[in-house]
C-alpha positions in Angstrom: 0.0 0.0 0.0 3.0 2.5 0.9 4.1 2.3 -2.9 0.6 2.9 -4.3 0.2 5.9 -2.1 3.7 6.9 -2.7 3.7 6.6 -6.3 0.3 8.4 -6.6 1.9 11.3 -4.5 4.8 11.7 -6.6 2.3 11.5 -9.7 0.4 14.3 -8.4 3.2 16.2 -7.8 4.5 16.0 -11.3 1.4 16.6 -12.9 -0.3 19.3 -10.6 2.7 21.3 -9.0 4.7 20.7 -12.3 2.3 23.1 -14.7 1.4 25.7 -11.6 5.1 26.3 -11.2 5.4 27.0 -15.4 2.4 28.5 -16.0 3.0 30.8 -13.0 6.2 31.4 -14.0 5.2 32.3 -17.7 2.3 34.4 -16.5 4.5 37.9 -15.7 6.5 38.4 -19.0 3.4 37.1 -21.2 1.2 40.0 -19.4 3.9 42.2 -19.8 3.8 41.6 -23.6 0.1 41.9 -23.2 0.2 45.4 -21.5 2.4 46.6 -24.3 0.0 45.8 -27.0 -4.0 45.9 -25.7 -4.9 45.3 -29.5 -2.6 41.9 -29.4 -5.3 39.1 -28.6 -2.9 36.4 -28.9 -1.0 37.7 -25.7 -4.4 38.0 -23.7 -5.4 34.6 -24.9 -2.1 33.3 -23.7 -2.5 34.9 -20.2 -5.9 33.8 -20.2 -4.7 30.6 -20.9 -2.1 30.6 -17.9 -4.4 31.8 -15.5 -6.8 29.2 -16.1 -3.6 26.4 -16.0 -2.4 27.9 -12.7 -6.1 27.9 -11.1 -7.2 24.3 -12.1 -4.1 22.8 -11.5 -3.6 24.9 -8.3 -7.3 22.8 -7.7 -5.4 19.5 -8.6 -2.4 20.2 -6.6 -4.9 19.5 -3.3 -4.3 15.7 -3.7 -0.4 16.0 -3.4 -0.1 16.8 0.4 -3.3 14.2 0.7 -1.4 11.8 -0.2 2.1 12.8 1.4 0.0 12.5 4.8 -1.2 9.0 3.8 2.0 7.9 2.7 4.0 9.0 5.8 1.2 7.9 8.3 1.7 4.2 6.6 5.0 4.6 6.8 5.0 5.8 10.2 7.5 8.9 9.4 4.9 11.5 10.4 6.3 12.7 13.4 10.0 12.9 11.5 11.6 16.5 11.7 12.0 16.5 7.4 8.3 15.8 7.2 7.2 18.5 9.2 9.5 20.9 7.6 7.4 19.5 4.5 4.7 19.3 5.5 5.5 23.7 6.8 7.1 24.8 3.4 3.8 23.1 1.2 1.6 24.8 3.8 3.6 28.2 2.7 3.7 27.8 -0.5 -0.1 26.9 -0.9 -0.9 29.8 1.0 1.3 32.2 -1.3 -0.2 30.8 -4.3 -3.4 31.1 -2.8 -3.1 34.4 -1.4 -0.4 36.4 -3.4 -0.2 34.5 -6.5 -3.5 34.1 -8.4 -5.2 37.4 -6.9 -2.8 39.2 -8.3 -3.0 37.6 -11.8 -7.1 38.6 -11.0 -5.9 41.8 -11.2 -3.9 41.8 -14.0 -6.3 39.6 -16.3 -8.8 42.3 -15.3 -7.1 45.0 -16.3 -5.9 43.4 -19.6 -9.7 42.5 -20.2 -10.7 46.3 -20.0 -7.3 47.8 -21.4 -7.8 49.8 -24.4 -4.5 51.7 -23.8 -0.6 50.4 -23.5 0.5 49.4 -19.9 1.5 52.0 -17.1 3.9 51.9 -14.9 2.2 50.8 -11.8 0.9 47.9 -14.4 4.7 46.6 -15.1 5.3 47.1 -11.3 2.4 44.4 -10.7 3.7 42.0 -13.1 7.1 42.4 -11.6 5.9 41.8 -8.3 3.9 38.8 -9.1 7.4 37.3 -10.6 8.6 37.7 -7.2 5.9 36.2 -5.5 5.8 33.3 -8.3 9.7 33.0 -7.5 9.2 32.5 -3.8 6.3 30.0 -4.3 8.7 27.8 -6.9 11.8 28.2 -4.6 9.2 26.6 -2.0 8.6 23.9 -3.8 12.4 23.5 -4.8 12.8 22.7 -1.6 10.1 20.4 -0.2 11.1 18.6 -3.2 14.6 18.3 -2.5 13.6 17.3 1.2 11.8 14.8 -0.1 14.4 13.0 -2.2 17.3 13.3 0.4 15.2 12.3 3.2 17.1 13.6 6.1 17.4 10.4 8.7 16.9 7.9 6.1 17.9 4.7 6.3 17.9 4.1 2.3 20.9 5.8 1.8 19.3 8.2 -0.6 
């Protein structure tokens, strides 16, 4: 059962986590492109396109720390010092995608939506800070992610 669960956690991460971190990552320089030409539909569909990625994967993503929880309770690691550490960083991370990351592309898809004039500065400033905030939720991740291949404690020698 602890491979299933294990497996299906890692799969989850790939597939959930994996296309929030690019999409997210794609989202500030495509809706810069987008604030410098409001006739260029092709850059608002792409931003569109992001936003929508980030927001239903984001949705996805949910099943990743599920099944981190059931795999380290059947492993009986739960209580381990690099699982809670995890277990911290994902709860961080969520939250600043949650709270920091997709508002502010709400904002920014709004504005493209009702743009009928190039970007201001105060526009470029917001996609500039959502590449930081995008930046710090990826670097979160980085690291769960390395915790969870080195596996501080383990006895696999991984």
């Amino acid at each position: 059962m602890t491979k299933f669960l294990l497996t299906v956690h890692i799969l989850f991460a790939i597939l959930a986590i994996g296309p929030v971190a690019v999409a997210a990552s794609m989202f500030p320089p495509t809706a810069r492109r987008a604030l410098a030409g409001p006739a260029d539909v092709q850059a608002l569909a792409s931003v569109r396109l992001l936003h929508r990625i980030c927001r239903v994967y984001a949705a996805v993503g949910v099943a990743v720390p599920v099944f981190g929880f059931a795999t380290a309770k059947n492993m009986g690691i739960l209580g381990d010092t690099w699982i809670i550490v995890s277990i911290v960083l994902t709860t961080v991370a969520a939250g600043a995608l949650i709270a920091l990351v997709l508002p502010r592309q709400d904002a920014i898809l709004a504005e493209l939506e009702g743009a009928e004039t190039a970007a201001t500065d105060q526009s470029v400033r917001r996609t500039v800070h959502l590449a930081m905030f995008t930046g710090v939720f990826n670097l979160l991740w980085a690291v769960v992610t390395v915790l969870m291949i080195l596996r501080p404690g383990s006895t696999t020698g991984g």
